[in-house]
N, C-alpha and C positions, 0 to 999 in steps of 0.2 A: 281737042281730044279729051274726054270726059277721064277722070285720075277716080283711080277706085281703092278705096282703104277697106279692108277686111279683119278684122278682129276676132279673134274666137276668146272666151273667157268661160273657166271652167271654178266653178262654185265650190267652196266647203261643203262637207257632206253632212249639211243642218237644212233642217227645214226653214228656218231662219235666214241663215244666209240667200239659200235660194230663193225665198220670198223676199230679200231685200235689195239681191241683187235683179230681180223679174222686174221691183217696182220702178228700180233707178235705171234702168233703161229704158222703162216707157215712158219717162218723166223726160230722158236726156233726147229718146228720139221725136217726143214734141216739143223741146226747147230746139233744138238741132237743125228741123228740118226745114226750119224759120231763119235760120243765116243765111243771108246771101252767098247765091254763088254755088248753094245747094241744091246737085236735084233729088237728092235724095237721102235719108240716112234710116236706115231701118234695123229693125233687131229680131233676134228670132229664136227660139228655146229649142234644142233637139226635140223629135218626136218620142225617142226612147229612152234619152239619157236625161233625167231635168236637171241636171250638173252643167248640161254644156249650153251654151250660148253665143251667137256670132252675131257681128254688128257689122251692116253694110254701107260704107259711106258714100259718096257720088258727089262728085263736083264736077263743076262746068273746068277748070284747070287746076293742075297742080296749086298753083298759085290761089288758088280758092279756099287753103286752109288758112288760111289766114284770118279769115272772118269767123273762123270753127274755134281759134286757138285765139282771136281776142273776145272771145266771146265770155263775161263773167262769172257763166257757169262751169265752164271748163277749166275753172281753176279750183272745181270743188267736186270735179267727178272723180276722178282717182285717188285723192284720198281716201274717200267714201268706199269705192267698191273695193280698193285692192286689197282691203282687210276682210272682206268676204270671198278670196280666191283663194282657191287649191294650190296654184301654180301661175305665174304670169303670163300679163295679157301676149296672147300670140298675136302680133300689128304685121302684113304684108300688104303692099303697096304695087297698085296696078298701075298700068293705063289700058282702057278698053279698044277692043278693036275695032277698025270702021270699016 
């Protein structure tokens, strides 16, 4: 059963911010979608709001974070972006259906 993590993360209201938080998630979803056990991790800016942004993650199982979270870069995403947020990251956790 493919496990789905969905994230929304909403920006300071700087142009900065939103330009730093745009850059480090293109940066994390082509480090990202290179861990095994991934089929997917993608990221995406509102059409109307350039504050909001969600992050889609996909793995083969639950048990496939594991490879996300020893991975070395993810010991250097959250520090980085959470001093560029509004408000903190909203994280809910699926399992997709078959």
């Amino acid at each position: 059963m493919v496990y789905t993590i969905v994230v929304h993360l909403y920006a300071k209201d700087s142009a900065e911010s939103i330009s730093k938080l745009h850059s480090k998630l293109v940066e994390a979803s082509d480090v990202y979608s290179k861990d095994q056990e991934t089929i997917s991790w993608f990221v995406m800016q509102d059409h109307q709001d350039k504050r909001a942004f969600t992050i889609v993650e996909r793995y083969k199982h639950e048990s496939s974070q594991k490879y996300h979270l020893e991975n070395p870069y993810w010991k250097t995403f959250n520090p980085y972006v959470e001093p560029l947020l509004e408000k903190p990251m909203d994280l809910r956790r699926f399992n997709e259906l078959e």
